[in-house]
N, C-alpha and C positions, 0 to 999 in steps of 0.2 A: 471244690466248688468253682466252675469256670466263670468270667467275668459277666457273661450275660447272665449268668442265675443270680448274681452279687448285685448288679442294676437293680434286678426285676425285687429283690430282699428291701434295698434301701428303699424303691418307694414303697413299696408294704408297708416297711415300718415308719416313714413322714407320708399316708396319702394325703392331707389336706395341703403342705407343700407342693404334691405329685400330681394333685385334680387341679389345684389351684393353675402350674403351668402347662398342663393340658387345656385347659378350658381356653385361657388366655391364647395360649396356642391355636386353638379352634376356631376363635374368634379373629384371631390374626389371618390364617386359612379361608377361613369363611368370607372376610373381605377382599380377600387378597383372589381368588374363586367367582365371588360374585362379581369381581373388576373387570376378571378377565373376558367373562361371559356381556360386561357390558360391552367391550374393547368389540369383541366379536360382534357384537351387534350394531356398536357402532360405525364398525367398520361399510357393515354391511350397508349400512342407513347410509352411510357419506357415497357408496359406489351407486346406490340408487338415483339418491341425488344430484351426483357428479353427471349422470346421463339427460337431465332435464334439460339444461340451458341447451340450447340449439343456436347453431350458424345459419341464419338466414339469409338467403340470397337472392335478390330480385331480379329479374330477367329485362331484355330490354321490352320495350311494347311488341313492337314487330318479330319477336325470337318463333320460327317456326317451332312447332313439338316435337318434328323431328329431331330439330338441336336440343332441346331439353330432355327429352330422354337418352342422348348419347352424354351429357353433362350428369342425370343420374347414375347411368351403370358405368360409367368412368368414378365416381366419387364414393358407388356402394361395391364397388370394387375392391377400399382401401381396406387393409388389414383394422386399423383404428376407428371404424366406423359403424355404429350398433345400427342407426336406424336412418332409412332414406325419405323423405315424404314430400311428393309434388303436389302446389298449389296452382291448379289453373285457374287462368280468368274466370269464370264461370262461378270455382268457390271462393275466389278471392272474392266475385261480388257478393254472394252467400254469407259470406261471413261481413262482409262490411253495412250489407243489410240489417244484420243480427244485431250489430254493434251500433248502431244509429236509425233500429226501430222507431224511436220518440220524438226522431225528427225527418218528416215527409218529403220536407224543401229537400233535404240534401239525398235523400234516397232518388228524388225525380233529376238528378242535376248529371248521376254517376250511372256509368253503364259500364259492362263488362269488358268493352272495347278499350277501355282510356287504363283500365286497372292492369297491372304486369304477374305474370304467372310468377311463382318466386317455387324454393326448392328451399327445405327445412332438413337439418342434419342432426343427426347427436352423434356424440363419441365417447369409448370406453370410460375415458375418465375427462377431467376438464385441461389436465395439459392437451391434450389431443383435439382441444377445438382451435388454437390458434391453426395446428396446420388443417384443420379442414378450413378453417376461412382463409390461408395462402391458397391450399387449392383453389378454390372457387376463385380467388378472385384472378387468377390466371386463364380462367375462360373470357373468350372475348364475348362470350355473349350476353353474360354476367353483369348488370349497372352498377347495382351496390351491394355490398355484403354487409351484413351487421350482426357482429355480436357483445351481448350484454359482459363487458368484461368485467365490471364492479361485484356482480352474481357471482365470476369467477371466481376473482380474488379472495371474497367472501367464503367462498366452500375451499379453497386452500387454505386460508387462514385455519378454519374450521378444523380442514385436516390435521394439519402439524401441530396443533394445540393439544387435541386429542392424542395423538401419538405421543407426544414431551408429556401428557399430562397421564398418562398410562405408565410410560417409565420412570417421573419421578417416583409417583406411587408405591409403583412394585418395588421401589430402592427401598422407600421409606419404613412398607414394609418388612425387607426383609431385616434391615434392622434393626425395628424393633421386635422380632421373632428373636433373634439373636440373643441381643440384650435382656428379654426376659428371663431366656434360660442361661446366661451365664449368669446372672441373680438368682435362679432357686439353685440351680447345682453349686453354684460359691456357695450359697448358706449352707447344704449340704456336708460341703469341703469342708469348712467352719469348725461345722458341728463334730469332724473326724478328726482335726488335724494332730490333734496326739498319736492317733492310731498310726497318720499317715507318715508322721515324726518316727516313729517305733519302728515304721517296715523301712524307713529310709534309712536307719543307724543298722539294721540285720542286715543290711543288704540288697533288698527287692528290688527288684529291675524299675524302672518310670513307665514302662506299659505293665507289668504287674499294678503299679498305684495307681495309672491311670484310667485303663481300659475299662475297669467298672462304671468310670463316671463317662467316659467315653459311648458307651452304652447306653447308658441311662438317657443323656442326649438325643441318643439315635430313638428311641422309645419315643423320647417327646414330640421329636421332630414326625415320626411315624403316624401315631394314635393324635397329633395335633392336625395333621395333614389330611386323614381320612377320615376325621368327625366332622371338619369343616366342610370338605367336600362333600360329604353326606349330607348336612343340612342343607349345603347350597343345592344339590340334586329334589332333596326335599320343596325346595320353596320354589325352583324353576318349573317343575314338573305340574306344583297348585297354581301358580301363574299362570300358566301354559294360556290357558284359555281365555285371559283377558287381552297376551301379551299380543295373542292372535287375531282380535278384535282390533285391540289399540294399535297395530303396526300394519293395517290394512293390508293394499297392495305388494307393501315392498316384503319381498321375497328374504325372509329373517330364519324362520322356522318351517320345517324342525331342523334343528341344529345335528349334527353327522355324529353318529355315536364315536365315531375313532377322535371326536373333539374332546370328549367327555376322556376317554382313556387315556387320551395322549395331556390331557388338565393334568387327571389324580396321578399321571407316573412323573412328571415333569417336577408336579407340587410336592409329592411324597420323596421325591430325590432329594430333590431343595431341602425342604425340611429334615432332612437326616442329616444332609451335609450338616447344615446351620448346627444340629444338634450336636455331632461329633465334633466341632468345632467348639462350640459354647463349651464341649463337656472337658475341651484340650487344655482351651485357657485356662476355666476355672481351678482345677488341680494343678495346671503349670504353675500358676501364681504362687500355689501354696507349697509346693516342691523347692521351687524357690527360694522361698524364705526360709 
């Protein structure tokens, strides 16, 4: 009887110890699956975000359009730059109309002449709007440049929390994955240890002792990996359709199926490893002694 048939015997013979650190296992998966899947979407949500805040730049009064348009395809030229957008006189009034409807005095007071064309920018991410506002402000045509750096700060903040808060996670995770199943396979161990007493006085090699429990780990870690994963496929797939309402515009779904495969092969590795590991200790301990 080779060591994987000797695994697959012992939990047969304890399944309520055996479903018990599958389940836990699954559940372990299953969070640790649905984190990842938020990580990825939050990711997504912070790159959405990160393009909002815009470098605006004011023009002088006098700036012919011809200078203004040679200051846009000079700056929608940069590699770092998503989107370009000019504001003439014309809409600058349009929009200041819009914004002080309620009040006539100050609508009759402003004319298009006295308002400055300005030039609105985004960039890939938020480090990349300081140098669009050095750019800008190195045109001399250029009066003021302004951007909201507080917005900034605020979505990097955002950023790097998220990320530390993705990896402490997945740590804490993983060992408590661990830890459960060097507690069913010890009790296991335990439960053999005369046996394991008996092969160790004839002889038996420590991978002969140990490769069953070795095994058995790797089972856990496997059948723990791929149930989780399956319910979390389950619940994102019923979601689907609110998740696509709730996340309107920004660009989340549907998620790249090589996302899904490269999850379950990444997770299910991990989880062997953890297993074969778990299954190392447990019997080491008791070799041991």
């Amino acid at each position: 009887m080779n060591s994987f048939t000797t695994a697959l015997v012992q939990m047969r013979r304890s399944p309520y110890q055996s479903l018990a650190a599958i389940l836990m296992l699954s559940l372990t998966f299953f969070v640790g699956y649905t984190f990842s899947m938020f990580l990825l979407g939050s990711e997504k949500v912070l790159q959405y975000f990160e393009t909002r805040p815009q470098v605006i730049a004011f023009f002088e009064i006098d700036t012919p359009g011809q200078t203004i348009t040679q200051v846009e395809q000079t700056i929608r030229s940069k590699s770092y730059v998503t989107d370009v957008k000019v504001v003439s006189k014309e809409q600058a009034l349009e929009i200041y109309q819009q914004e002080n409807a309620d009040d006539p005095l100050l609508l009759e007071l402003v004319t298009a002449q006295i308002l400055p064309a300005s030039i609105e920018v985004s960039g890939t991410s938020v480090e990349d709007l300081a140098k669009i506002k050095s750019n800008l402000e190195t045109e001399t045509s250029v009066e003021e440049v302004v951007l909201q750096q507080d917005i900034i700060d605020s979505l990097s903040t955002w950023t790097r929390s998220i990320r530390l808060l993705g990896l402490a996670s997945m740590t804490i995770l993983a060992i408590t994955s661990l830890l459960i199943m060097i507690i069913v396979i010890g009790m296991k161990v335990v439960s053999k240890r005369y046996a394991i007493q008996i092969m160790h006085v004839i002889g038996a090699t420590r991978w002969f002792i140990k490769s069953p429990f070795l095994f058995e780990g790797i089972l856990y870690g496997l059948l723990g990996s791929v149930m989780g994963w399956s319910c979390m496929l389950i619940g994102f797939i019923y979601l689907m359709p609110w998740l696509r309402n709730f996340l309107g515009p920004i660009n989340v779904l549907p998620v790249p199926p090589v996302f899904f495969v490269m999850q379950l092969s990444i997770g299910t590795l991990v989880g062997m490893m953890l297993g074969a590991i778990a299954g190392s200790v447990a019997v080491g301990r008791m070799i041991k002694r």
